[in-house]
C-alpha positions as CSV (number, residue, x, y, z in Angstrom):
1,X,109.9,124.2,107.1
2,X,108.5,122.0,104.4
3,X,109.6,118.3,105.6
4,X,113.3,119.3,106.2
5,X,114.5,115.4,106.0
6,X,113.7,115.3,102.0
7,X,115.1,118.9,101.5
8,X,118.7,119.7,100.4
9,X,120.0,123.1,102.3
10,X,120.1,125.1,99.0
11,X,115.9,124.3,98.5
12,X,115.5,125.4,102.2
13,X,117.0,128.4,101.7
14,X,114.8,128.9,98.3
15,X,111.6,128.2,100.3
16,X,112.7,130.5,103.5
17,X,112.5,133.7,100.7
18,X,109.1,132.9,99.6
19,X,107.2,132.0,103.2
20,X,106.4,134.4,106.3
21,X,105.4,133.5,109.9
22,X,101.9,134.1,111.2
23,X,100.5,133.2,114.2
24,X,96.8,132.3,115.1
25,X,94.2,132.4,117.5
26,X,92.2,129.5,118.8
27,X,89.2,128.8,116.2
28,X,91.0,130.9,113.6
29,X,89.8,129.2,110.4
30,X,93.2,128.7,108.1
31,X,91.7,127.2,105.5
32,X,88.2,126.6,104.1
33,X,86.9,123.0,102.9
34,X,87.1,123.1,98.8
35,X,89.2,126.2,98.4
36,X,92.5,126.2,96.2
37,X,94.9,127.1,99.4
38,X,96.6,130.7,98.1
39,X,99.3,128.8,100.8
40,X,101.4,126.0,101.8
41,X,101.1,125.7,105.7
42,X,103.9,124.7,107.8
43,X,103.1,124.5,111.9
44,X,105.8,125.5,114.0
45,X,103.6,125.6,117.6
46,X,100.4,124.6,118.5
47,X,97.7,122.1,117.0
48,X,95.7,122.3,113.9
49,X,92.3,120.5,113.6
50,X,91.9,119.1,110.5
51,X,87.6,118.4,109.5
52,X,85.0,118.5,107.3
53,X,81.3,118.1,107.8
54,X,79.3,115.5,105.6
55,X,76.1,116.6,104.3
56,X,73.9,114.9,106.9
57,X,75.6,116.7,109.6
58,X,78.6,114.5,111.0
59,X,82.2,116.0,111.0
60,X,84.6,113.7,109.4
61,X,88.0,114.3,111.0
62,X,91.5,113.5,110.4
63,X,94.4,113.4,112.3
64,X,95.6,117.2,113.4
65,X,98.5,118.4,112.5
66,X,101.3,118.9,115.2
67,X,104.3,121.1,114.9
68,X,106.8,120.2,112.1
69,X,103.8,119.4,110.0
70,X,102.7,120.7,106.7
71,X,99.2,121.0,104.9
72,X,98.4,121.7,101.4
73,X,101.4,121.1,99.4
74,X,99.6,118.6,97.2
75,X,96.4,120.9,96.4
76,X,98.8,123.7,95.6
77,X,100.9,121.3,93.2
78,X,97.9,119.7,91.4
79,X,95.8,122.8,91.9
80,X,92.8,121.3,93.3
81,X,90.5,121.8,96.8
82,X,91.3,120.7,99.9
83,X,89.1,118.7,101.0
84,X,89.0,119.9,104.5
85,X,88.9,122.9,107.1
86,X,91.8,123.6,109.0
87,X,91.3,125.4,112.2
88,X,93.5,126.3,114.8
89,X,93.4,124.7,118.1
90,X,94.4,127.1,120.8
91,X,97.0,129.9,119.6
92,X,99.7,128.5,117.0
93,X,102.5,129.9,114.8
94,X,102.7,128.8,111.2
95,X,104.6,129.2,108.2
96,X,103.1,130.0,105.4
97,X,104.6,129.5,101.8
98,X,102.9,131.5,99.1
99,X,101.4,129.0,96.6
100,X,102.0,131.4,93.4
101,X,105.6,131.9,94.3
102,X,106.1,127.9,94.7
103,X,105.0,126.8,91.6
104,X,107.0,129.3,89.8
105,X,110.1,128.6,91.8
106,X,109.5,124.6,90.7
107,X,108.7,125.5,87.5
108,X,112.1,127.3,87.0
109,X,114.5,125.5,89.5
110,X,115.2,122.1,89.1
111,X,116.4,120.8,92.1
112,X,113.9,122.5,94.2
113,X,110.9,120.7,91.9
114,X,113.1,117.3,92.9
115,X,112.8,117.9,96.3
116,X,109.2,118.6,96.3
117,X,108.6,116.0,94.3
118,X,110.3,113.8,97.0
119,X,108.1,114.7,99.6
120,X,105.1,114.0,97.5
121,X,106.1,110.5,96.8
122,X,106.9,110.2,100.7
123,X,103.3,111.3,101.5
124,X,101.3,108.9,98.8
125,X,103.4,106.0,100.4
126,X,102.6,106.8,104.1
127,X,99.1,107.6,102.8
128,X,99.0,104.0,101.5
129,X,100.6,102.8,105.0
130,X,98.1,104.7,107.1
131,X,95.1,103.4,104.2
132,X,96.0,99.5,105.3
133,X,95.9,100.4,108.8
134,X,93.5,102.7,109.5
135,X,90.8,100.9,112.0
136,X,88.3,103.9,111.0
137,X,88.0,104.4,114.9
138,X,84.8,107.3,115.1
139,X,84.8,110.6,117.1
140,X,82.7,108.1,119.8
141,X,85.3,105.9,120.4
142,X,88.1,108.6,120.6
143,X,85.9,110.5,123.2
144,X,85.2,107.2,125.5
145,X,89.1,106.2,125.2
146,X,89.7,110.1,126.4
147,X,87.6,109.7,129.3
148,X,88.8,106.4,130.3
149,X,92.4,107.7,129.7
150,X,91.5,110.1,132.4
151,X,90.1,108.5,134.7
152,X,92.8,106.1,134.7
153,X,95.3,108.8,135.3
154,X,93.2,110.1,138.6
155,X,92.1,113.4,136.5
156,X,88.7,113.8,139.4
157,X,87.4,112.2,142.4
158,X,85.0,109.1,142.9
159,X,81.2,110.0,143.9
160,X,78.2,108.1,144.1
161,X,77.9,106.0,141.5
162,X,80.9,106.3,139.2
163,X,83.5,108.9,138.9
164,X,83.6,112.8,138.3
165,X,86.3,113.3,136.2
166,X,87.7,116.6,136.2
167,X,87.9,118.4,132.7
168,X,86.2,120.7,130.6
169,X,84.3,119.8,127.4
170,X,86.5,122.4,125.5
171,X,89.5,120.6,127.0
172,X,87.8,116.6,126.3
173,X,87.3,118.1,122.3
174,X,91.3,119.8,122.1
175,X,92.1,116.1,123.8
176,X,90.1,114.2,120.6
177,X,90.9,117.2,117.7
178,X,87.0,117.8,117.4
179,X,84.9,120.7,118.4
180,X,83.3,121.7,121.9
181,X,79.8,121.3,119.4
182,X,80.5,117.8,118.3
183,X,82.1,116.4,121.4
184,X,78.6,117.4,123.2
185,X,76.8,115.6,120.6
186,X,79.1,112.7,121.8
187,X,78.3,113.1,125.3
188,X,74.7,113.2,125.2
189,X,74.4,110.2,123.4
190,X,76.9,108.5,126.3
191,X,74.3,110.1,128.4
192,X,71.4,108.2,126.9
193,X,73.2,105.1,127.1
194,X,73.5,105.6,130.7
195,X,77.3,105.6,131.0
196,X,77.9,109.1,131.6
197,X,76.0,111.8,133.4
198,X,76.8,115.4,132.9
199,X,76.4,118.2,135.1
200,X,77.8,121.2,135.5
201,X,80.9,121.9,134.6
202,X,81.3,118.0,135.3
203,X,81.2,114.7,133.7
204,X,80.6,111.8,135.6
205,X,81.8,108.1,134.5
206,X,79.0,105.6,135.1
207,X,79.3,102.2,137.3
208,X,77.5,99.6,135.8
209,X,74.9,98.4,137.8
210,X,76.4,96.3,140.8
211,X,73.2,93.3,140.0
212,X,74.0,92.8,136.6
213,X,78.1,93.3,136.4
214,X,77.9,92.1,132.6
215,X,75.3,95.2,131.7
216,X,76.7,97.7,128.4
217,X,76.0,100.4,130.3
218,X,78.9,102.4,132.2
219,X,82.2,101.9,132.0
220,X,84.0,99.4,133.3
221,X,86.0,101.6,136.2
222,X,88.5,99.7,138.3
C-alpha cells in the first residue's frame, strides 16, 4: 500500500479497488526514464533499482526501493516524467495503482486528495533531509565499501597476495543496486589501479606492497 502511516483506513480501502498485484522477473524494466508512469508502484517483495544513464555514458543511481516503498506518485500527480528507469532486481511483487483511476478518485474524494497530499508533503521534506545529507558517495566507492564489507565478514579465502573473496559480479552489483555492466566498469578500473585482480569467476583484494605500507594501491586488509 501507498505509505499506510499517512493513510486513514477509508483511503486504503479506496486505493485497494483501483490497484492489482504483479509480480516481476529479474531485469524486468517497470518503468522507462521520461515516461508519464500509466502507474503508481508499490513493492511488496523484492528490490527495485532505481537509474538513469547521463549522456556521456555513466548511470546515475538512486537509492532502490525496498519493500513497503512506492515510486511514482509525484509524476502521476503533477503529470510529468520520471526521471529514471526502474528495473527489477531479482523476482519482486508489486502493486500497482492505475494512474487514471487515481487522479479521478482525488479529484472527486476529498479526504482521499488529503491523504495524498500528506504523503507528498512527507516526501519533499525527507527529500530536503536526504538533500543536506547526501555525501554524493559514487558507484566506485559503494563497490570498494562492498568488497571490503566482505572481506571483513570472511566471504573467501586468503591467497598469494591479497584475498579471493568469494562472490559473483551479478551478486557485488544486486549488493550496490547497479548493473552486472557498470559494476565491471568499476572493477576494471580497481584493476588498473592495482588493488583488485580479477579472474575467473573470482575477485581478488590486493595487499599493498609489503616495501612501501603507505602505497594507494590495494586495500588495506587486516
Amino acid at each position: 500500500m501507498l505509505r499506510p502511516y499517512a493513510l486513514g483506513p477509508r483511503t486504503r480501502a479506496c486505493l485497494e479497488r483501483i490497484s492489482h498485484e504483479r509480480k516481476w522477473h529479474d531485469g524486468d524494466v517497470l518503468l522507462h526514464a521520461g515516461d508519464v508512469p500509466r502507474w503508481v508502484i508499490g513493492l511488496q517483495e523484492g528490490r527495485l533499482r532505481v537509474s538513469r544513464v547521463r549522456p556521456n555514458g555513466v548511470e546515475d543511481l538512486r537509492k532502490g526501493a525496498r519493500p513497503g516503498g512506492t515510486l511514482g506518485l509525484v509524476s502521476v500527480v503533477a503529470q510529468r516524467p520520471f526521471p529514471f528507469s526502474v528495473t527489477a532486481t531479482g523476482p519482486c511483487t508489486t502493486r500497482l495503482y492505475d494512474a487514471q483511476q487515481l487522479l479521478a478518485l482525488m479529484h472527486s474524494d476529498g479526504e482521499v486528495a488529503l491523504d495524498l497530499a500528506r504523503i507528498l508533503a512527507l516526501r519533499a521534506a525527507e527529500l530536503e533531509e536526504a538533500t543536506m545529507d547526501d555525501r554524493d558517495e559514487s558507484l566506485l566507492e559503494r563497490v570498494q565499501a562492498a568488497l571490503l564489507r566482505l572481506h571483513a565478514l570472511g566471504a573467501g579465502r586468503p591467497v598469494l597476495g591479497g584475498f579471493a573473496l568469494r562472490v559473483s559480479q551479478y551478486d557485488l552489483a544486486c549488493m550496490v543496486g547497479s548493473s552486472r555492466q557498470y559494476v565491471n566498469l568499476q572493477l576494471r578500473h580497481l584493476q588498473e589501479l592495482g588493488m583488485v585482480r580479477l579472474g575467473y569467476r573470482s575477485i581478488v583484494l590486493l595487499q599493498p606492497p609489503v616495501d612501501n605500507p603507505q602505497s594507494t594501491q590495494g586495500f588495506p586488509l587486516k
